[in-house]
C-alpha positions as CSV (number, residue, x, y, z in Angstrom):
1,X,17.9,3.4,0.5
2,X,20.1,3.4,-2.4
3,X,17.8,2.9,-5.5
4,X,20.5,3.0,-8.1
5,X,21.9,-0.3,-6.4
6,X,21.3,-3.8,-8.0
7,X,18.5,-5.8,-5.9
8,X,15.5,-7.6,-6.1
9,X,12.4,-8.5,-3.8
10,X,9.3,-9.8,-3.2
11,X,5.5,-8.2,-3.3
12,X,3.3,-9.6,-0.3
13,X,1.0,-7.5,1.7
14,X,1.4,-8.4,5.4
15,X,-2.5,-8.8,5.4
16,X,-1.6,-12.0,3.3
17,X,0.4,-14.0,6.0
18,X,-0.2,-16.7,7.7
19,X,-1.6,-16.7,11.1
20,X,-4.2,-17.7,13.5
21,X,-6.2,-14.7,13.6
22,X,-8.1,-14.9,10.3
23,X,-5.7,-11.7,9.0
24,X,-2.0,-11.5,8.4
25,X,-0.3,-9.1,10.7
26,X,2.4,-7.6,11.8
27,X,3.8,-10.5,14.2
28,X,5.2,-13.8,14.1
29,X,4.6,-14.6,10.5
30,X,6.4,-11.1,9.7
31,X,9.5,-11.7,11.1
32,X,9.1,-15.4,9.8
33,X,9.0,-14.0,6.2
34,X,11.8,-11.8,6.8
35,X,14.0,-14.6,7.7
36,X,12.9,-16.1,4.3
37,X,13.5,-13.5,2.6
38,X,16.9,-13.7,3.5
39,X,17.3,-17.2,2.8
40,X,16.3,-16.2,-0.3
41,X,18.9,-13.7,-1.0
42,X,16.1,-10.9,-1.5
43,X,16.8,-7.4,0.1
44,X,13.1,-5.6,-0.5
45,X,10.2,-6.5,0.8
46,X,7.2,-4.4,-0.7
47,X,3.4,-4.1,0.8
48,X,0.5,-2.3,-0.1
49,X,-0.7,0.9,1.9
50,X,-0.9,-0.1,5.3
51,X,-3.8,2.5,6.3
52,X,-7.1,1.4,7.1
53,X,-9.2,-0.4,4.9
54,X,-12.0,1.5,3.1
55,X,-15.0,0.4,1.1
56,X,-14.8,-2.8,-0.9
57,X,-11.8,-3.6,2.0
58,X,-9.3,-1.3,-0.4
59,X,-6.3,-0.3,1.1
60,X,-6.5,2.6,-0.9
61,X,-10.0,4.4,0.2
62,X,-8.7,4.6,3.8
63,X,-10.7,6.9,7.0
64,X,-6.7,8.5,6.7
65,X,-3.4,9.1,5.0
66,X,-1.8,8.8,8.3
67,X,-3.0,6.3,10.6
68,X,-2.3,2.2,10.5
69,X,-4.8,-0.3,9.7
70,X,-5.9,-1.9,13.0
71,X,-6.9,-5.0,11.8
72,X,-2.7,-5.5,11.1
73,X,-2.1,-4.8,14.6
74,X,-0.8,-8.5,16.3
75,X,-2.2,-9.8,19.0
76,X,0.8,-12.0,20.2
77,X,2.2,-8.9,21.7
78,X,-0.1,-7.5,23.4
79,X,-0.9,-11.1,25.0
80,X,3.2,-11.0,26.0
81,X,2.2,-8.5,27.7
82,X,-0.2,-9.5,29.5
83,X,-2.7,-6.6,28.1
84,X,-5.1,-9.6,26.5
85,X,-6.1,-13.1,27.6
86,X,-5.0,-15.3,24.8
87,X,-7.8,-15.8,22.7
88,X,-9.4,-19.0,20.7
89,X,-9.6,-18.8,17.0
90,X,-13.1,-18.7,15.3
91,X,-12.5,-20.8,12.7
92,X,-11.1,-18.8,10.3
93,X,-10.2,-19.4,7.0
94,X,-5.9,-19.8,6.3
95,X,-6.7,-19.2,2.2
96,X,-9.0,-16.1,2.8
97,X,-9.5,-12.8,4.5
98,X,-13.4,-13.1,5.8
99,X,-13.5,-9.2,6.4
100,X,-17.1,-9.4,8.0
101,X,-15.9,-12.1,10.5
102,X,-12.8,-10.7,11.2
103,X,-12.8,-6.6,11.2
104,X,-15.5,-7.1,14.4
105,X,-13.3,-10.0,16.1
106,X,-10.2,-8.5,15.8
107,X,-11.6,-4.6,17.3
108,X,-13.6,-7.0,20.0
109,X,-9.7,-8.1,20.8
110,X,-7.8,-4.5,20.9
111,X,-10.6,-3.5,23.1
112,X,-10.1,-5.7,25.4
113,X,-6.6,-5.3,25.4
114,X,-6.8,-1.8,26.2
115,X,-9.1,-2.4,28.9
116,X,-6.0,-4.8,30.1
117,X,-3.2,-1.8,29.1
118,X,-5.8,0.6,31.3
119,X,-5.6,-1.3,34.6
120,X,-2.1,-2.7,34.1
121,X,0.1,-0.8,32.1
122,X,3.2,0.5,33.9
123,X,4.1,4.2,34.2
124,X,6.6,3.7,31.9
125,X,4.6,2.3,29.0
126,X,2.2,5.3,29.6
127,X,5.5,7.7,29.5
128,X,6.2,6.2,26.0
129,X,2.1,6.3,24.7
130,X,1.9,9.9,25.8
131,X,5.0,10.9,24.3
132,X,4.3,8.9,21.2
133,X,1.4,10.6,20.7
134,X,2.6,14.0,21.7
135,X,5.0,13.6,18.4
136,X,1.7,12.2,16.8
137,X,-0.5,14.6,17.2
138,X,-0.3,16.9,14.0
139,X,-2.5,14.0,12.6
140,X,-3.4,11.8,15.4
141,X,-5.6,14.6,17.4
142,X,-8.1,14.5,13.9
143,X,-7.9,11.1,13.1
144,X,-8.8,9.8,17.3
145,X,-11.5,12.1,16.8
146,X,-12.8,11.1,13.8
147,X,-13.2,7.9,14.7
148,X,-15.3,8.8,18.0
149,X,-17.4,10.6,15.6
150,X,-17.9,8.6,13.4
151,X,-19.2,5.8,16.2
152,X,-21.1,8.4,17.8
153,X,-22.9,8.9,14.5
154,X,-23.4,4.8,14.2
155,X,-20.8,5.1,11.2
156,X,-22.4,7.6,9.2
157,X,-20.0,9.5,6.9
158,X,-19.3,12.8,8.4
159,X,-20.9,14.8,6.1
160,X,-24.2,14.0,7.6
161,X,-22.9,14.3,11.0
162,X,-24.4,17.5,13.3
163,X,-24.0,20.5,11.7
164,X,-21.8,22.0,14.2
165,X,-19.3,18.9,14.2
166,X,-19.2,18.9,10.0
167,X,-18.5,22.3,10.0
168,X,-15.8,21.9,12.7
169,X,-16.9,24.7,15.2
170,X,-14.6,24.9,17.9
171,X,-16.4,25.2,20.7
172,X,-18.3,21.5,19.5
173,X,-14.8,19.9,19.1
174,X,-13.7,20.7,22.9
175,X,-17.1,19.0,24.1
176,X,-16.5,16.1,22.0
177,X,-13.3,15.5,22.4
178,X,-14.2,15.7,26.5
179,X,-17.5,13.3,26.0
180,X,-15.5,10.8,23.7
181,X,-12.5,11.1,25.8
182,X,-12.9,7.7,26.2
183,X,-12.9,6.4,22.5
184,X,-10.4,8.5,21.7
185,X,-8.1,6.9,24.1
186,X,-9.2,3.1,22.2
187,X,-7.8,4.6,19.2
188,X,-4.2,6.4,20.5
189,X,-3.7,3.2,21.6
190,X,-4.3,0.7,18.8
191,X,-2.5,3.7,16.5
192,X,0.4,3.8,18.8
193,X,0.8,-0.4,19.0
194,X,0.6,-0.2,15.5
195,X,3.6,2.1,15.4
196,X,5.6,0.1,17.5
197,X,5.1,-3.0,16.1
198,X,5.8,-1.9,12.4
199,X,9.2,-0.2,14.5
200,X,10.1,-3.7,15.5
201,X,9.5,-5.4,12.0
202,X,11.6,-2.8,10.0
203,X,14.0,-2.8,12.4
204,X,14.5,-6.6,12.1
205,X,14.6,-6.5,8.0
206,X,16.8,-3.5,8.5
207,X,19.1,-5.5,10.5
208,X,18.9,-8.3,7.8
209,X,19.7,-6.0,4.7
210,X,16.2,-5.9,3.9
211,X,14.5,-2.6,3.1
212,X,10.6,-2.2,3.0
213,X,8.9,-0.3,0.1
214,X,5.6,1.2,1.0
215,X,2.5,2.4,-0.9
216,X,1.5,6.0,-1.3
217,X,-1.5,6.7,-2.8
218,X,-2.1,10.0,-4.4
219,X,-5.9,10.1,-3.5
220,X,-7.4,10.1,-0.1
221,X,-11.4,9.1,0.7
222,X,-14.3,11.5,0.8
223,X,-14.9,9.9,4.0
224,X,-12.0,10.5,5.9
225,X,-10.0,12.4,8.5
226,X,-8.0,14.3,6.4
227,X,-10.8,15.6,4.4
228,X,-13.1,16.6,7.0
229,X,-9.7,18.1,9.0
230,X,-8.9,20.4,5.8
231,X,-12.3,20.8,3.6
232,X,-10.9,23.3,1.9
233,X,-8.0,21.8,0.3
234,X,-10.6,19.7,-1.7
235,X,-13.0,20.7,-4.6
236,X,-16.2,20.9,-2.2
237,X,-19.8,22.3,-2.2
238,X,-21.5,24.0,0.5
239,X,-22.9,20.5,1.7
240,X,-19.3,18.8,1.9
241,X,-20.5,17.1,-1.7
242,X,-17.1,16.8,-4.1
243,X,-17.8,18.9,-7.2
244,X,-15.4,16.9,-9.0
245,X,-13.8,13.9,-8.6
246,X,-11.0,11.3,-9.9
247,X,-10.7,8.8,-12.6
248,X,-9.4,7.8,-15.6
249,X,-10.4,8.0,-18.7
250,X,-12.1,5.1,-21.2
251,X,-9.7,3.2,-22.8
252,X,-9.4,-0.4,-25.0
253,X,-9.7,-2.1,-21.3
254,X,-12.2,-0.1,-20.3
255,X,-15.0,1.9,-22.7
256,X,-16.4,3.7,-19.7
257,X,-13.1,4.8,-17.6
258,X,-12.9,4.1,-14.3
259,X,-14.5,6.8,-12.2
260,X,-12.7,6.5,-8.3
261,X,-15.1,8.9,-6.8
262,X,-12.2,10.7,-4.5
263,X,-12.1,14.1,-4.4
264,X,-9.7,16.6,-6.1
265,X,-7.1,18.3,-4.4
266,X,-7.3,22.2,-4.3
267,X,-3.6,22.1,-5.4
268,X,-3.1,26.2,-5.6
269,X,-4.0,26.4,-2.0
270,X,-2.0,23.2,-0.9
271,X,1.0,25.4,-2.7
272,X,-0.2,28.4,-0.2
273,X,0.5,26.0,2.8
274,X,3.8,25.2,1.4
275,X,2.6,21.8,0.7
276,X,2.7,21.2,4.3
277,X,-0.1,18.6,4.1
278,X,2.2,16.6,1.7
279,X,5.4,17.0,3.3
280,X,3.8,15.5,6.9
281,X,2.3,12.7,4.5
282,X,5.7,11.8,3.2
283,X,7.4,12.2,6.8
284,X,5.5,9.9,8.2
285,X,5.8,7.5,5.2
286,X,9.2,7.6,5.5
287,X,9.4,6.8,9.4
288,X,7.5,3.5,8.2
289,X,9.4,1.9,5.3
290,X,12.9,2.7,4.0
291,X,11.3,3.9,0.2
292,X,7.9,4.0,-1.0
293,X,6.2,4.0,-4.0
294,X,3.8,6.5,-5.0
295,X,0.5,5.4,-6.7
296,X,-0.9,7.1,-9.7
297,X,2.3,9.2,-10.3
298,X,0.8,11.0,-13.3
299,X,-1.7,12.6,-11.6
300,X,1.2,14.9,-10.1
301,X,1.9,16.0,-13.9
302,X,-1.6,16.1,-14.9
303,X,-5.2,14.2,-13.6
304,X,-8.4,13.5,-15.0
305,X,-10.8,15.6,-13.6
306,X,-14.6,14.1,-13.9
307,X,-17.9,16.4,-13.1
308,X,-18.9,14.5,-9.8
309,X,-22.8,14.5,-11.3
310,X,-21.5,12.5,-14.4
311,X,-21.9,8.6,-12.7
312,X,-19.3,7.2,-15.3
313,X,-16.4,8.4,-16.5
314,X,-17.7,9.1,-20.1
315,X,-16.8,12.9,-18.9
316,X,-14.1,14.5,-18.1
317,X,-10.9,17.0,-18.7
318,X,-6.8,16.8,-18.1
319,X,-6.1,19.3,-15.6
320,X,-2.6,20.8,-14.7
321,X,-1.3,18.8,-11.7
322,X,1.8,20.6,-9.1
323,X,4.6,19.2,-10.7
324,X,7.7,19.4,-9.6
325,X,7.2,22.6,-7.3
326,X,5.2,20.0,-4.9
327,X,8.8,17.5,-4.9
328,X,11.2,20.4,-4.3
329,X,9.2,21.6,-1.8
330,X,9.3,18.4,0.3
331,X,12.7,17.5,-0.4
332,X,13.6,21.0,1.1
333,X,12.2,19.5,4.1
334,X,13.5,16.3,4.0
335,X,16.0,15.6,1.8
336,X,16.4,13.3,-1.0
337,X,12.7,11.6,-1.4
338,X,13.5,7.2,-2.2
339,X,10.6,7.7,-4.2
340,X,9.0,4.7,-6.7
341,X,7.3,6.5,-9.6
342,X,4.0,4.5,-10.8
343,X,4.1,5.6,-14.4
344,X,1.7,3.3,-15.9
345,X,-1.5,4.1,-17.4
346,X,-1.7,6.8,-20.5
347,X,1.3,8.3,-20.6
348,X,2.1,11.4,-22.1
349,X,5.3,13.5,-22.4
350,X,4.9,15.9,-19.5
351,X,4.7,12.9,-17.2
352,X,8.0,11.1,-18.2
353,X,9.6,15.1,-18.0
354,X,8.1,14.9,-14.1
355,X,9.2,12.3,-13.5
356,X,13.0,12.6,-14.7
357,X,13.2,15.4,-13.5
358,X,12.5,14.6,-10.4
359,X,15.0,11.8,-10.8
360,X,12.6,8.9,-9.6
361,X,12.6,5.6,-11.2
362,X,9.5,4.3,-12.6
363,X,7.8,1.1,-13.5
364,X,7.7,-1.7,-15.7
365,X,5.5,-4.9,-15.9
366,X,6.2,-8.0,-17.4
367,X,3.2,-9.2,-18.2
368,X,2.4,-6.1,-20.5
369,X,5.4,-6.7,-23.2
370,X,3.9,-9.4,-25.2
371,X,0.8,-7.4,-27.1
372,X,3.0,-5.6,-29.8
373,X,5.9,-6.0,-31.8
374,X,9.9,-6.6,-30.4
375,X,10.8,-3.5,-29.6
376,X,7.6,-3.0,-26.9
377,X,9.2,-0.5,-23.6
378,X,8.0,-3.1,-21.2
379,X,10.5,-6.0,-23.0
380,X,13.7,-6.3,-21.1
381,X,16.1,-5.2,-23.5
382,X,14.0,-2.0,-24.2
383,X,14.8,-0.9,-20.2
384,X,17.2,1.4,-18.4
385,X,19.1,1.1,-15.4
386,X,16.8,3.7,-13.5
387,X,13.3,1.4,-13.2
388,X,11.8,-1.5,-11.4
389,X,10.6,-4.3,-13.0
390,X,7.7,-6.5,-11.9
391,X,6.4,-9.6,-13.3
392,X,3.0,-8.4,-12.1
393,X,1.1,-5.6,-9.5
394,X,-1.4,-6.0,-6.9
395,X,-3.5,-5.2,-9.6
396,X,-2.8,-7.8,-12.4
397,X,-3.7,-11.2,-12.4
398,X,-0.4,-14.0,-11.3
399,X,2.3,-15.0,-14.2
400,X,0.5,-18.3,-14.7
401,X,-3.1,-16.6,-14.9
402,X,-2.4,-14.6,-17.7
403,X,-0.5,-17.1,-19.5
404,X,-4.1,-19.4,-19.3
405,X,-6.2,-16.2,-19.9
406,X,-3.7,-14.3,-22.4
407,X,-4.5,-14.2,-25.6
408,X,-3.1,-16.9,-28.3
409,X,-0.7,-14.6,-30.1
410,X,0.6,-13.3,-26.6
411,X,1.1,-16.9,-25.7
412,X,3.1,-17.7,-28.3
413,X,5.1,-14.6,-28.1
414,X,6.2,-14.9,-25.0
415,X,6.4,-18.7,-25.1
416,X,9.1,-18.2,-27.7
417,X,11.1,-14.7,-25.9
418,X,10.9,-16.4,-22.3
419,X,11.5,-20.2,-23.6
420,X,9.1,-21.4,-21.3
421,X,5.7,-23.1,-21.0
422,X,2.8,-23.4,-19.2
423,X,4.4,-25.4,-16.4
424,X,7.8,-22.9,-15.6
425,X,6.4,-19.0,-17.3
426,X,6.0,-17.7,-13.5
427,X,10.1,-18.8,-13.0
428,X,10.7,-17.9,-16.8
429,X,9.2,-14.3,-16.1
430,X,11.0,-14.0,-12.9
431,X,14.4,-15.0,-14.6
432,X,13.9,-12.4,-17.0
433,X,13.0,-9.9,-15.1
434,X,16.1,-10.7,-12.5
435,X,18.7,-11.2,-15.9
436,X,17.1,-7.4,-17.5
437,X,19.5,-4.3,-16.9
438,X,16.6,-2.7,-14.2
439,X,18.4,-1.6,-10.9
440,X,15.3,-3.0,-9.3
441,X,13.3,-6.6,-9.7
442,X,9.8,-7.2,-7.9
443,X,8.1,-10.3,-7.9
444,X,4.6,-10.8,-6.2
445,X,5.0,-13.7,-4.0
446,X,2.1,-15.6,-6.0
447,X,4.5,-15.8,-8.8
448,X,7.4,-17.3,-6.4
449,X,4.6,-20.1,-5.2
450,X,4.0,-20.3,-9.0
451,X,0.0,-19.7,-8.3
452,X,-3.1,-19.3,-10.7
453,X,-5.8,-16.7,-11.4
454,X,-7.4,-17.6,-8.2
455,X,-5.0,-16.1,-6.1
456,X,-4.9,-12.6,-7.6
457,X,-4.7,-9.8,-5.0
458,X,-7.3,-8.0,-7.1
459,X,-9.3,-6.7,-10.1
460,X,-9.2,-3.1,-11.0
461,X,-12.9,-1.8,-11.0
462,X,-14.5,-4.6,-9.0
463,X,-15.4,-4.3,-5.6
464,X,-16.2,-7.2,-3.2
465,X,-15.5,-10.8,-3.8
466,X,-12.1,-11.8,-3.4
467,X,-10.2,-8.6,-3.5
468,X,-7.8,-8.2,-1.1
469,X,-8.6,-11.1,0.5
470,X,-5.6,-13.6,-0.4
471,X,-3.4,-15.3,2.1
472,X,-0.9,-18.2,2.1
473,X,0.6,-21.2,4.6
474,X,3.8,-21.9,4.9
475,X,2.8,-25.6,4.1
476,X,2.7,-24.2,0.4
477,X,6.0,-22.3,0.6
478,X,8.0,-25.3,2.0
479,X,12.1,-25.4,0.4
480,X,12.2,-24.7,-3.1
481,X,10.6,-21.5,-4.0
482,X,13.2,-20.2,-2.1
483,X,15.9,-21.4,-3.1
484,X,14.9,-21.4,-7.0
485,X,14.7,-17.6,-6.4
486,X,18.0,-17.2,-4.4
487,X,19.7,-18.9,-7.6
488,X,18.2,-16.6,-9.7
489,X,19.1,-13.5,-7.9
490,X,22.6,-14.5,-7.2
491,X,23.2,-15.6,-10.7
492,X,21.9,-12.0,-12.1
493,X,23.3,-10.3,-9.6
494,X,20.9,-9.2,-7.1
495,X,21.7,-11.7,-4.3
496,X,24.8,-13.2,-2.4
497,X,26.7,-15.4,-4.8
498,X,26.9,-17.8,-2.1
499,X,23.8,-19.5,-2.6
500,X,25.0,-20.8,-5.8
501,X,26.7,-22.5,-4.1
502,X,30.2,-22.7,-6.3
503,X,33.3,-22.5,-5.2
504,X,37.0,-22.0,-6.2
């Protein structure tokens, strides 16, 4: 994808769709959306990571950097084909993600339908499984197992699991990849419907105009695949334990920091490898959406690094990240990287160089222009061509709930620079936003629906509750949203001029 083109889109994480199931996925409802999204003359279509959820149901503390989140595999098509009886709905909410109800319902369904794949499947869909997962395996091989350990070990992080298996001892891995040949099997297979149904959704957008934007987190989970694959690529003690960890530092939003808890890349022996971890990271994330944006960019320039013994982050130091070296040496293997830089946070200089240099646009938010003076870099006529522009993130709260929850002097600020009010500032923020000189405009599509605080996707530093858990009907979507947003585009210049709907 062409980032320097002139296009907008819309933020929605397919977990959000509607859909029987009690989770969005990646059937019906997704190539529904896509249809609406051309309708209303958007071309992106941007989601968060769409690895397995972690703790708190994040997307980004996944089990691994590489697989797909089961719980967005549909079932529709593996009922087409004839792999799973059709099953009834357990009253599931169409407003919520109920992740206790629905991560055991939904695995209790992909089991079954690979019981149905194992007695039915025909010898050519076990051709295209085995040589799916032949092209796979570089991550696929740790991550099946993983899983059957993890089970095996009734979920207990793999640290703690038997000596022999932590520590990765050959001869322990061939006996339990033969004992759980089984498990593993359950988890090629979800991994490998997953990857065939994301296929068929990008290839229908594709087909469309419409390009998905991933999410790449720089961070991975303690307890994961990747870091019980490659221990030594991470800042580890003799027990596993991270000696350090990641975070940011305190700040006016928060007087403690935010202490993650992942640990800290080994980056001088990730160089070693040629970055080879990396470049197989950003392969694959390539193979799934058509550009991706990667999260925590500034990390790559330089990250906070916080003594794992400290339980806030009060402590902590800047420390060097790989800078450019790590972008040249995956572009050497794969070209020119469509690369979304998230910038925000405390910026210094030596991020803004990284990123420029590296040529990758970066990121402003709407929401943050209105605290200073006229001449803030998130107002409009501050921006460059080379950025993307959101009204909001996954992270912030919807253009109507901070326009209830900002404070008065914002209000007023941006009541007078938007010309808007309290009834019109989510179509006031996405006009500006569309109208500003960005190549690239974002909304989240709680701002399209013009929704409050209640529907925020989440809050930073919060777990639990209703992070993550936010999903829509198409009841509440009905006909204008859309086409209020395909007049917008068009008349800035980011959609068809058609749907303007003026002739001669």
């Amino acid at each position: 994808m062409d980032l320097n083109q002139r296009a907008s889109g819309v933020l929605l994480h397919p977990t959000s769709l509607p859909g029987p199931f009690g989770i969005g996925d990646l059937g019906p409802s997704a190539f529904h959306f896509i249809e609406w999204l051309e309708a209303s003359g958007q071309t992106l279509w941007q989601w968060l990571p769409t690895t397995p959820i972690g703790p708190g149901d994040s997307p980004y503390q996944s089990v691994s950097a590489f697989a797909g989140s089961p719980l967005m595999v549909a079932l529709e098509p593996l009922i087409d084909a004839g792999w799973l009886a059709a099953p009834t709905p357990v009253g599931f909410s169409d407003q919520r993600v109920d992740f206790a109800k629905v991560v055991p319902w939904r695995l209790q369904q992909l089991r079954a339908a690979f019981a149905g794949f194992e007695t039915q499947a025909t010898p050519a869909q076990r051709e295209a499984q085995a040589a799916w997962a032949a092209e796979q395996a570089y991550w696929l091989d740790d991550y099946t197992l993983f899983m059957a350990l993890e089970s095996a070990h009734g979920g207990a992080c793999w640290w703690d699991w038997a000596p022999e298996l932590r520590g990765r001892k050959k001869a322990a891995l061939t006996k339990a990849r033969k004992e759980h040949a089984a498990d593993i099997a359950f988890w090629t297979f979800v991994q490998w419907q997953f990857d065939v149904q994301l296929a068929a959704v990008k290839q229908a957008a594709n087909a469309k105009g419409i390009h998905l934007v991933g999410d790449l987190p720089i961070f991975i989970a303690h307890h994961s695949a990747d870091c019980w694959a490659a221990p030594d690529f991470y800042f580890l003690d003799e027990n596993f334990q991270p000696t350090v960890v990641a975070g940011v530092p305190p700040d006016d939003l928060g007087p403690q920091g935010q202490r993650w808890g992942n640990p800290l890349y080994r980056w001088d022996k990730m160089k070693r490898s040629g970055y080879k971890w990396w470049t197989d990271r950003v392969r694959r994330a390539l193979a799934q959406a058509d550009v991706f944006r990667i999260d925590h960019f500034r990390g790559f320039a330089g990250y906070y690094e916080i003594p794992a013994s400290c339980p806030t982050a009060m402590e902590g130091e800047w420390v060097k990240g790989p800078g450019k070296g790590l972008f040249d040496a995956i572009a050497a293997e794969l070209g020119d990287l469509p690369i979304i830089a998230e910038d925000l946070g405390l910026i210094t200089p030596d991020v803004i160089e990284l990123r420029d240099a590296c040529g990758y646009p970066g990121m402003k938010i709407l929401q943050f222009a209105f605290g200073a003076e006229g001449d803030h870099e998130f107002l409009p006529q501050t921006y460059v061509r080379e950025c993307v522009v959101y009204t909001g993130t996954h992270d912030n709260d919807t253009a109507k709930g901070w326009w209830h929850n900002a404070k008065p002097r914002e209000r007023a600020f941006a009541g007078a620079y938007l010309a808007c009010g309290d009834h019109d500032v989510h179509w006031a923020m996405i006009r500006a936003a569309s109208n500003s000189v960005a190549n690239l405009a974002i909304f989240p599509m709680q701002d399209v629906l013009g929704l409050g605080s209640s529907t925020r996707m989440n809050t930073p530093g919060t777990l639990g509750g209703d992070n993550w858990t936010w999903r829509f009907t198409w009841d509440q979507v009905g006909a204008e949203p859309g086409r209020v947003l395909g007049l917008i585009s068009a008349a800035a210049g980011r959609g068809p001029f058609r749907l303007l709907g003026l002739s001669g």
